[in-house]
KETOR-645313 format. One line per field, with one value per residue (C-alpha): chain; x, y, z. Coordinates in steps of 0.25 Angstrom, whole numbers, plus 5000, padded with zeros to 4 digits. Layout:
BEGIN
mol <- c(A, ...)
u <- c(X, ...)
v <- c(Y, ...)
w <- c(Z, ...)
END
This chain:
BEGIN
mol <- c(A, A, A, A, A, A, A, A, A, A, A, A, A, A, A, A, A, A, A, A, A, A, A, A, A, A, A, A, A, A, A, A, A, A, A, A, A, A, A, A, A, A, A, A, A, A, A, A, A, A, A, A, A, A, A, A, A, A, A, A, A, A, A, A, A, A, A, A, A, A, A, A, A, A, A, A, A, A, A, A, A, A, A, A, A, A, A, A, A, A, A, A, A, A, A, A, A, A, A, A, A, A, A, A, A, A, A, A, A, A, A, A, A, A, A, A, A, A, A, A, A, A, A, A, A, A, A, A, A, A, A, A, A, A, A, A, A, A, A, A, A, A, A, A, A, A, A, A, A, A, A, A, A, A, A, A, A, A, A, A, A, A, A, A, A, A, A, A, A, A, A, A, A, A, A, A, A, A, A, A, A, A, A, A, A, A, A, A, A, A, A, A, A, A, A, A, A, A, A, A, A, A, A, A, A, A, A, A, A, A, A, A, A, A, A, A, A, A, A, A, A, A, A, A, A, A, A, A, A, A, A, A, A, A, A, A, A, A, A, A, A, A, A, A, A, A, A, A, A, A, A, A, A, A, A, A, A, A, A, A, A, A, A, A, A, A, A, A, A, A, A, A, A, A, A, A, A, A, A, A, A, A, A, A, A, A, A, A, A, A, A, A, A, A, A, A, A, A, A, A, A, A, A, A, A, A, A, A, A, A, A, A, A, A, A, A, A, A, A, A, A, A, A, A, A, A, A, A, A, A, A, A, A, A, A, A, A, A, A, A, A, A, A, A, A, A, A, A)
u <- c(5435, 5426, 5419, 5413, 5400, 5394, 5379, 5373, 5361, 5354, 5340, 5330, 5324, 5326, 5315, 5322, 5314, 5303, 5291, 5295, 5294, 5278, 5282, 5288, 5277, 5278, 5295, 5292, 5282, 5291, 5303, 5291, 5291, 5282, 5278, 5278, 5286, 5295, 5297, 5309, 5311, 5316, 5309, 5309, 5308, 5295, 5287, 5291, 5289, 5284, 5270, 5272, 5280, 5272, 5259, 5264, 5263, 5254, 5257, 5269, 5280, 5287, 5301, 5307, 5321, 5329, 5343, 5351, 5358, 5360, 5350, 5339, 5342, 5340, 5325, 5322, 5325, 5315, 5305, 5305, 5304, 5292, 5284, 5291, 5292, 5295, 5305, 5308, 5307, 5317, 5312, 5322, 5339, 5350, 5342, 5331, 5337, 5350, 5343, 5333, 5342, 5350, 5338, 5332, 5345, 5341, 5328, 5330, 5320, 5321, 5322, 5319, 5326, 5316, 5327, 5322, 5336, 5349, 5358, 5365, 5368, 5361, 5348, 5352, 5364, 5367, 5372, 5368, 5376, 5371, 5378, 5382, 5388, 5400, 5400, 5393, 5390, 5390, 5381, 5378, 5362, 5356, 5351, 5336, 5327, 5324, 5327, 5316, 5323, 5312, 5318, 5308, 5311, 5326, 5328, 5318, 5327, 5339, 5349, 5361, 5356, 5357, 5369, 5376, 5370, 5377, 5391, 5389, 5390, 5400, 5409, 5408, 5418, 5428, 5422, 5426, 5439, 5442, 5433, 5444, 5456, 5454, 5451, 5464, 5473, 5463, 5457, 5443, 5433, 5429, 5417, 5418, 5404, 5401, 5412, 5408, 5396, 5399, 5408, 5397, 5389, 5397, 5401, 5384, 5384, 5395, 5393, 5379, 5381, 5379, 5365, 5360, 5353, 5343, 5329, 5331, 5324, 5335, 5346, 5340, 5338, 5354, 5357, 5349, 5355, 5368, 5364, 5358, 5370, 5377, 5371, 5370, 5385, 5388, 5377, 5386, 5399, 5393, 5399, 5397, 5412, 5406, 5401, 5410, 5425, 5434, 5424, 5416, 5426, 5429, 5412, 5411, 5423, 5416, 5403, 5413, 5420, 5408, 5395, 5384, 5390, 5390, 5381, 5386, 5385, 5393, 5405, 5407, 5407, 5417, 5426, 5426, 5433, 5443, 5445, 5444, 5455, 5465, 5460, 5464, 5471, 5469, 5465, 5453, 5438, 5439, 5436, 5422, 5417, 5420, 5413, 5402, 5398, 5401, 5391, 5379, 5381, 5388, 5399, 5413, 5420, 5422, 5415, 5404, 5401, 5400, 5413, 5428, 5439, 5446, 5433, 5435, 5452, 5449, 5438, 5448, 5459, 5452, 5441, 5451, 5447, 5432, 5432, 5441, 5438, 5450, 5449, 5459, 5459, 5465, 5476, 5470, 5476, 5484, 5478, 5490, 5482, 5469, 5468, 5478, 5465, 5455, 5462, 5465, 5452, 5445, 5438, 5444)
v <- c(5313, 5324, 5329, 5345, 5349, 5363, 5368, 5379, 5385, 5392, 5400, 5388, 5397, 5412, 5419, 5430, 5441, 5450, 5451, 5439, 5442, 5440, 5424, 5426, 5418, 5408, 5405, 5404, 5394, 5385, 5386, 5378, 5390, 5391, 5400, 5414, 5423, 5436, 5443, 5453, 5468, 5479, 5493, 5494, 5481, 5478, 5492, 5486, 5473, 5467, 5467, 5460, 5449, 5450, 5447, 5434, 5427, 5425, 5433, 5437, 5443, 5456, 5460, 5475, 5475, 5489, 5486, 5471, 5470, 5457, 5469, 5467, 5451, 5449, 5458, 5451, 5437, 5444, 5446, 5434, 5425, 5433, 5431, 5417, 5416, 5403, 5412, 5425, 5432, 5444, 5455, 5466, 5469, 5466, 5469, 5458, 5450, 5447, 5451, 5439, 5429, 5430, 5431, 5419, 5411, 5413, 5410, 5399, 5400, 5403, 5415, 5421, 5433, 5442, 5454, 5466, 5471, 5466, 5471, 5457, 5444, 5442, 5440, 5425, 5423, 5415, 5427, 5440, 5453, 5460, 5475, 5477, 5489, 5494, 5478, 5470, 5453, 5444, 5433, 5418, 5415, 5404, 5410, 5413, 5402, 5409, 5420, 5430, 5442, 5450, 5459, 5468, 5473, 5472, 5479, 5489, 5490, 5502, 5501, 5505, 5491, 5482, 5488, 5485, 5469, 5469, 5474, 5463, 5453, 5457, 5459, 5443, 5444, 5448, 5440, 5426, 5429, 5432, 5420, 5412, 5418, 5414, 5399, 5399, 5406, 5403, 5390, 5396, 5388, 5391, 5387, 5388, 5388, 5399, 5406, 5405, 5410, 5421, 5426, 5423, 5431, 5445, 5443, 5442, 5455, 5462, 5455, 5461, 5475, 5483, 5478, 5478, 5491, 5497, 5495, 5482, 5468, 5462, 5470, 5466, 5449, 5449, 5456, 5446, 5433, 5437, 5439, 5428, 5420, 5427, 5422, 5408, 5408, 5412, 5401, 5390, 5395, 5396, 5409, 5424, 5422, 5420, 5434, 5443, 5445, 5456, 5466, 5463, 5464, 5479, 5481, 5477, 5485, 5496, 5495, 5499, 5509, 5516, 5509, 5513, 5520, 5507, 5498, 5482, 5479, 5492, 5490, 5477, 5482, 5490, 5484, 5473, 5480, 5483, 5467, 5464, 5472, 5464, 5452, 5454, 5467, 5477, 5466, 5459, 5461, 5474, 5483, 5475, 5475, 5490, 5492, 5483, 5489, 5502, 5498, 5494, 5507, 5500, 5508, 5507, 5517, 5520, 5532, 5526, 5518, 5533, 5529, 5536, 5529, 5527, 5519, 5511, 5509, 5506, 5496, 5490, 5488, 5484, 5473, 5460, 5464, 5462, 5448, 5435, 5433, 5430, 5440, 5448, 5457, 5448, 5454, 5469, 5479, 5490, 5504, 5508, 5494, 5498, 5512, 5507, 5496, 5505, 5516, 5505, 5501, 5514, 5512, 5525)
w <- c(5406, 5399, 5411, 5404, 5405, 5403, 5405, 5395, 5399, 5389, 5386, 5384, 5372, 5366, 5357, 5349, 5341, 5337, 5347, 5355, 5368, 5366, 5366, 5379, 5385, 5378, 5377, 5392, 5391, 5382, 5394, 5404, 5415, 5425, 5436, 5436, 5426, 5433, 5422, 5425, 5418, 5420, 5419, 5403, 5397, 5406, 5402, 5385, 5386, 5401, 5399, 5386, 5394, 5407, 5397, 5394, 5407, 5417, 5432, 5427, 5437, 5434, 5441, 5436, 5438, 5439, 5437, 5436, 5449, 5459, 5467, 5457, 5455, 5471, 5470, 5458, 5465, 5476, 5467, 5459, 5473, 5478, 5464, 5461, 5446, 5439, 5428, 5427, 5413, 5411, 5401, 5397, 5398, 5408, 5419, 5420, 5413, 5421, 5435, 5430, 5425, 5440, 5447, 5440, 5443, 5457, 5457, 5449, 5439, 5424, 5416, 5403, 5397, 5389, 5385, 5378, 5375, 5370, 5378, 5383, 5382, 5398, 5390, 5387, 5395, 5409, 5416, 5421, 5422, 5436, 5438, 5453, 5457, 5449, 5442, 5435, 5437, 5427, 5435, 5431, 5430, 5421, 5406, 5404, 5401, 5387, 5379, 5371, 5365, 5358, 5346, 5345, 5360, 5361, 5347, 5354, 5366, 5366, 5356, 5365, 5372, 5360, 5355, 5371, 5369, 5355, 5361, 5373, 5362, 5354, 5365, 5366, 5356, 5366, 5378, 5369, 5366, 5381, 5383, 5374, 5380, 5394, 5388, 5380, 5395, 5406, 5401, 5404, 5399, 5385, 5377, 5362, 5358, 5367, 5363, 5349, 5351, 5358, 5346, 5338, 5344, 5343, 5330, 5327, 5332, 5327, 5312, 5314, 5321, 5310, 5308, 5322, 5323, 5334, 5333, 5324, 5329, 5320, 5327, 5340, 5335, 5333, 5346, 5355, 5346, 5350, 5364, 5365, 5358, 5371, 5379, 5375, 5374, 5389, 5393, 5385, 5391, 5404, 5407, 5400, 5394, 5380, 5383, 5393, 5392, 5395, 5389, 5399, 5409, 5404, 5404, 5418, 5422, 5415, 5423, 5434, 5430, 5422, 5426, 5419, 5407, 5397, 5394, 5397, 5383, 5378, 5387, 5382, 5370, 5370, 5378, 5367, 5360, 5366, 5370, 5358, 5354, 5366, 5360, 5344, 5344, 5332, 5323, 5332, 5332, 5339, 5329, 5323, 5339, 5339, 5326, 5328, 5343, 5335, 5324, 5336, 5341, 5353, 5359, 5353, 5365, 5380, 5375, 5369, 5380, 5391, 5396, 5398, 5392, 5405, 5410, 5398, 5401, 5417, 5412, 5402, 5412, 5423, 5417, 5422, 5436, 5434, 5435, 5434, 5418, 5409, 5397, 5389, 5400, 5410, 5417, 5415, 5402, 5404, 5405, 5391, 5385, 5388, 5382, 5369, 5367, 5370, 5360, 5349, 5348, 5350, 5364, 5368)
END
């Protein structure tokens, strides 16, 4: 007896492009909230856009947030039950955006994610990565309600942020094949759709790095597509595999062995292609993720990304002990493999 089912939970609407953060109001009303809006920011999105948000609501709450930490979630959930909001609304990066989507989760009230940058996929997906101490948490949460992503802000936003949102996506290249692997020799659950769309989505972005330039609302229109085609995938597959492979693995890793040196975004990146390179060899895609990242001004090298090579080798061979996820890496890679990898393809 066919007994499956599955339940996709997706951003009811998303409003992309030029100016349109000014119909915030009124992609709010069409979701039938009510109550009072929180509106969560952090320090430099709410002095560029928050009065322009604040403006279209009545008695509108604010919450600053400082830093995206279960600490901040926790004073967030404090503030929220003192002013009692019916949603929240989260304007800016990683930082309100994820610290809102947990807290709403909580609360058990909706949310609607208003990013101003592109720097991940967080803005549309049903997680949230949360930093504490030396490690970072990938946490389940329900997606927001709806999405608007106004271009004429993100493309505003610092270039070396969009170009870590790009690398984020086109490390998904490596995240489906590890995806795939642990279907064909773990029988992990596998969904081809998502898994389809997730490829999509990188080669979007590497087919179209080269034309994605800073200060351009066109460049900022394709970045924020393919976040958002991120983040739908990991809502249909139910999990962020469509999204976080062994690349990942080596980022988190990173972040304990080097925090603060890298962006998320640019980690991934370059540990790509190394994966990438243990997946195909000298003849895979390796070399057009290098070149593309290369061609975003992504880094391409431990020493573009302000680390030592050995932090990049320890990260390397230690990444199968961050968490119990089949990938490429399972088992660990010799130090000898690691450093001929990383030479090969010009990590190092």
């Amino acid at each position: 007896m066919f007994d499956k089912s599955t339940w996709i939970k997706l951003p009811r609407n998303v409003l992309v492009g030029h100016g349109v953060v000014e119909g915030l109001g009124e992609a709010v009303d069409e979701l039938y909230l009510t109550g009072r809006p929180l509106i969560v920011t952090s320090p430099t999105p709410n002095e560029i856009a928050g009065d322009r948000v604040r403006a279209q609501f009545d008695d509108p709450a604010t919450a600053v947030v400082e830093s995206a930490s279960f600490r901040s979630v926790e004073e967030l959930i404090d503030t929220a039950e003192a002013v009692d909001p019916g949603y929240l609304i989260a304007l800016g990066g990683g930082k309100p955006i994820d610290t809102a989507k947990m807290a709403a989760d909580h609360l058990g009230v909706g949310f609607v994610s208003v990013p101003t940058v592109a720097s991940h996929d967080g803005i549309v997906s049903g997680r949230s990565s949360i930093p504490e101490g030396d490690t970072r948490h990938s946490v389940a949460a329900d997606p927001p309600l709806a999405v608007v992503a106004d271009t004429e802000l993100i493309a505003e936003a610092p270039w070396r942020l969009t170009t870590a949102g790009c690398a984020d996506i086109i490390s998904n290249y490596t995240a489906v094949k590890d995806w795939r692997l642990a279907h064909r020799l773990r029988n992990v659950e596998y969904s081809e759709y998502a898994g389809a769309l997730s490829e999509m989505t990188a080669e979007l972005l590497v087919e179209s790095a080269d034309t994605i330039k800073p200060g351009l609302e066109e460049s900022a229109w394709i970045v924020v597509k393919a976040l958002v085609s991120s983040g739908v995938a990991m809502s249909i597959a139910g999990s962020s595999r469509p999204a976080s492979g062994a690349e990942h693995l080596i980022s988190h890793q990173l972040d304990r062995i080097a925090p603060g040196k890298a962006l998320h975004g640019h980690q991934v990146g370059v540990a790509s292609i190394m994966t990438e390179f243990l997946h195909s060899g000298e003849g895979g895609q390796w070399a057009a993720i290098r070149d593309a990242l290369a061609s975003l001004d992504a880094p391409t090298t431990a020493d573009e990304l302000g680390i030592s090579d050995a932090e990049l080798i320890e990260a390397f061979t230690g990444a199968h002990e961050i968490r119990d996820r089949y990938t490429i890496l399972q088992g660990g890679i010799s130090e000898d493999a690691a450093v001929a990898v990383a030479t090969t393809t010009d990590v190092i």
